[in-house]
C-alpha positions as CSV (number, residue, x, y, z in Angstrom):
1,X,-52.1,15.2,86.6
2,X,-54.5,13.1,88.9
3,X,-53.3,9.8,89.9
4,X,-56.6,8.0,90.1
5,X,-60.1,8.1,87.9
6,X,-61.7,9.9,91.2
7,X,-59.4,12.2,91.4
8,X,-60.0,12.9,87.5
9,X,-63.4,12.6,87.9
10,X,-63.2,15.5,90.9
11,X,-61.3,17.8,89.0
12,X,-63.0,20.6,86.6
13,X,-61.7,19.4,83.1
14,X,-61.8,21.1,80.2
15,X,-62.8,19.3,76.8
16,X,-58.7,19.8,75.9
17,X,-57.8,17.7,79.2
18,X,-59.4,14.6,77.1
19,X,-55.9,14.7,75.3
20,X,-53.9,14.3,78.4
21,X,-56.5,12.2,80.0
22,X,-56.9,9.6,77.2
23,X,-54.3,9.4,75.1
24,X,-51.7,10.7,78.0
25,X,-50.4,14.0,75.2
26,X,-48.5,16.4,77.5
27,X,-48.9,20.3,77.2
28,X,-46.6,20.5,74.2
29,X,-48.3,18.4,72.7
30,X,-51.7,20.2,73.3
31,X,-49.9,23.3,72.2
32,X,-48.2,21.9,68.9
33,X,-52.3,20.4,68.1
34,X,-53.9,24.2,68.6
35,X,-51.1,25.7,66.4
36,X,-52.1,23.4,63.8
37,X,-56.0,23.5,64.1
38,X,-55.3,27.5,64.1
39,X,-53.2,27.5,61.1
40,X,-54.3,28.6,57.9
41,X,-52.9,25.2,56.3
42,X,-50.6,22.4,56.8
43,X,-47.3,23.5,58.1
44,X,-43.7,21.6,58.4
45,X,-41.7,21.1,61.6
46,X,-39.9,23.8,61.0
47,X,-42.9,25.8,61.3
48,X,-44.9,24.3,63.9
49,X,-41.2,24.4,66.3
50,X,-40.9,28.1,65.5
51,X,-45.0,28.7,66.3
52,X,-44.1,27.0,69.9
53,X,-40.5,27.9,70.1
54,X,-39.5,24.9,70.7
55,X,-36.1,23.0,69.3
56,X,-37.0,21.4,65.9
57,X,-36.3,17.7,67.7
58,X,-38.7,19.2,70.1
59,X,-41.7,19.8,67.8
60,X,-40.8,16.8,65.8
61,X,-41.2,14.4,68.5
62,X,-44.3,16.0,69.5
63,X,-45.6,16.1,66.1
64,X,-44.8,12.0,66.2
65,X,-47.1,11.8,69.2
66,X,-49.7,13.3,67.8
67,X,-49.2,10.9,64.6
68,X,-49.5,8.2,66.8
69,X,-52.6,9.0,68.3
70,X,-54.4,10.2,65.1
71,X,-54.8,13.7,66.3
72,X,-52.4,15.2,62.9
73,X,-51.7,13.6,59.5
74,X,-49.2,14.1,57.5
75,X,-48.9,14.8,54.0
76,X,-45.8,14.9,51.5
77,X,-45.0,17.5,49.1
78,X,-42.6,17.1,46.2
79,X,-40.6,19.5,44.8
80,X,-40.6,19.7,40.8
81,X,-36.8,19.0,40.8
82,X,-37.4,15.6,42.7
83,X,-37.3,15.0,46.8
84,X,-39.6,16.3,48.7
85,X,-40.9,17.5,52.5
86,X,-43.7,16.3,55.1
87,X,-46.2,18.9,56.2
88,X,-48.7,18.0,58.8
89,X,-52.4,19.2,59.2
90,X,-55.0,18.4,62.2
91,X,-57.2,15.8,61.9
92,X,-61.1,15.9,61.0
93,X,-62.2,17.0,65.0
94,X,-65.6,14.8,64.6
95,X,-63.1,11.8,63.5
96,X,-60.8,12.8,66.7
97,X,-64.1,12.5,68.9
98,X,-65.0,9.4,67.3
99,X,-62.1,7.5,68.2
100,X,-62.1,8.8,71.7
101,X,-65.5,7.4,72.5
102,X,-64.5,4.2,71.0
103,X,-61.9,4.7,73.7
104,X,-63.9,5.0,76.3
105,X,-66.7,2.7,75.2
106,X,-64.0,-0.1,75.2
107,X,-62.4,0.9,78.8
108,X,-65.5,1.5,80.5
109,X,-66.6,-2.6,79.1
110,X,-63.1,-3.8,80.5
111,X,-64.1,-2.0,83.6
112,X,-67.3,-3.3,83.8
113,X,-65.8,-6.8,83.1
114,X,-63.2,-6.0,86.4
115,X,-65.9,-4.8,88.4
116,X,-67.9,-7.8,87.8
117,X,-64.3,-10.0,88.4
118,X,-64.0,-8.4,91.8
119,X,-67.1,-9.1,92.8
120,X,-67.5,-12.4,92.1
121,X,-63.8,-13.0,93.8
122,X,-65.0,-11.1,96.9
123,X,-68.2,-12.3,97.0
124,X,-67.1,-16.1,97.0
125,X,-64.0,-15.4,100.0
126,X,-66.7,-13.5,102.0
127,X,-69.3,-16.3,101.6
128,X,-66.5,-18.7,102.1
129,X,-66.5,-20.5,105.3
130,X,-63.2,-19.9,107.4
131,X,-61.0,-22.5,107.7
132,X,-60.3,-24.4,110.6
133,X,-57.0,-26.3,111.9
């Protein structure tokens, strides 16, 4: 993982590397997202930590990541008996790409706001007459 945005910027990315890059998803996590968007239909934990073979806290804590973000959603099924189980399915990809340029729309204004910050700081000591004792 780069350290700083030019070392990002330097590196050859692939369109998966927004995940780690943005919302800071390790490679689990990428994993556990491409076994759902490959899956047939929603699957359970269970499922999803056999696909990766991964220990069920494993996948689960992943799969909560990936809540968080809004990359999966999750969906509860109920048994005719009463209870019931969470499955979890990928979420619309054009939705996913929505909120990441959202993302990026806002960090690139709070950049733009810094930028102008450190200017106007700089510009102000360097124009600054020294000081004398």
């Amino acid at each position: 993982m780069a350290d700083s945005m030019s070392e990002y910027l330097k590196q050859d990315m692939e369109c998966e590397g927004l995940l780690e890059c943005i919302h800071g998803l390790k490679d689990l996590d990428k994993e556990v997202f491409r076994v759902l968007v490959e899956s047939d239909g929603s699957l359970t934990v269970d499922e999803v930590a056999d696909r990766v073979d991964r220990e069920r806290s494993t996948a689960y804590r992943s799969i909560q990541r990936l809540l968080q973000t809004g990359f999966v959603q999750k969906d509860q099924v109920n048994y005719e008996q009463g209870g019931y189980y969470h499955v979890y399915r990928p979420t619309d990809p054009d939705a996913i790409a929505d909120d990441m340029q959202r993302l990026l729309n806002d960090w690139y204004a709070k950049m733009g706001q810094l930028i102008g910050e450190f200017r106007r700081k700089y510009d102000e000591t360097a124009a600054s007459p020294p000081v004398e004792q």
